[in-house]
C-alpha positions in Angstrom: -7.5 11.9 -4.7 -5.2 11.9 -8.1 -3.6 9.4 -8.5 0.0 8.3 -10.3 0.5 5.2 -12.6 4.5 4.0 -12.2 6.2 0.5 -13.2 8.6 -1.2 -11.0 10.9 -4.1 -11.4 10.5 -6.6 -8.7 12.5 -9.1 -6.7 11.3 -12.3 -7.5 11.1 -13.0 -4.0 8.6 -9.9 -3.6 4.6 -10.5 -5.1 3.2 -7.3 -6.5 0.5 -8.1 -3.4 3.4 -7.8 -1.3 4.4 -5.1 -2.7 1.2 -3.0 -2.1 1.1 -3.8 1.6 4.8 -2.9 2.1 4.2 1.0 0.5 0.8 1.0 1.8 2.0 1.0 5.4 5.1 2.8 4.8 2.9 5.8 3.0 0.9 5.3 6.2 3.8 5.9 8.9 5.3 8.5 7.1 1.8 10.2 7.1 1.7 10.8 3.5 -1.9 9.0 3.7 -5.0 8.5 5.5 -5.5 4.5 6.8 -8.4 4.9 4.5 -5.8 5.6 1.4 -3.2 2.7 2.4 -6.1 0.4 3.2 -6.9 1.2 -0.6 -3.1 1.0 -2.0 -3.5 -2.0 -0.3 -6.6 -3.6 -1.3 -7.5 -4.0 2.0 -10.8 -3.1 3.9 -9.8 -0.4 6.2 -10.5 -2.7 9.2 -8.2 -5.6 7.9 -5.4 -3.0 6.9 -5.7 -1.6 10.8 -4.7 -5.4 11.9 -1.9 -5.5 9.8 
C-alpha cells in the first residue's frame, strides 16, 4: 500500500494518538480501508482495533 505523509494542526484538546484512532475508523466506515489498514493507521493489533 503507498502511502502519503501530511501535517496537521491539532486541537490541544485532541493527542496525535487520538487523532489516529478517529481517521482510522472513519477511513474504515467510509470503506476507504481494510480493518487491517485502520488497525495499522491506528497502531492497533487488528483484534484490539475490531473492539474499538
Amino acid at each position: 500500500m503507498a502511502t502519503t505523509e501530511f501535517k496537521v494542526d491539532l486541537p490541544s484538546t485532541l493527542s496525535v494518538e487520538e487523532t489516529k484512532v478517529l481517521l482510522a475508523v472513519k477511513l474504515y466506515e467510509v470503506g476507504k480501508v481494510s480493518v487491517g489498514q485502520a488497525a495499522d493507521i491506528a497502531g492497533y493489533s487488528k483484534r484490539a482495533f475490531m473492539e474499538i
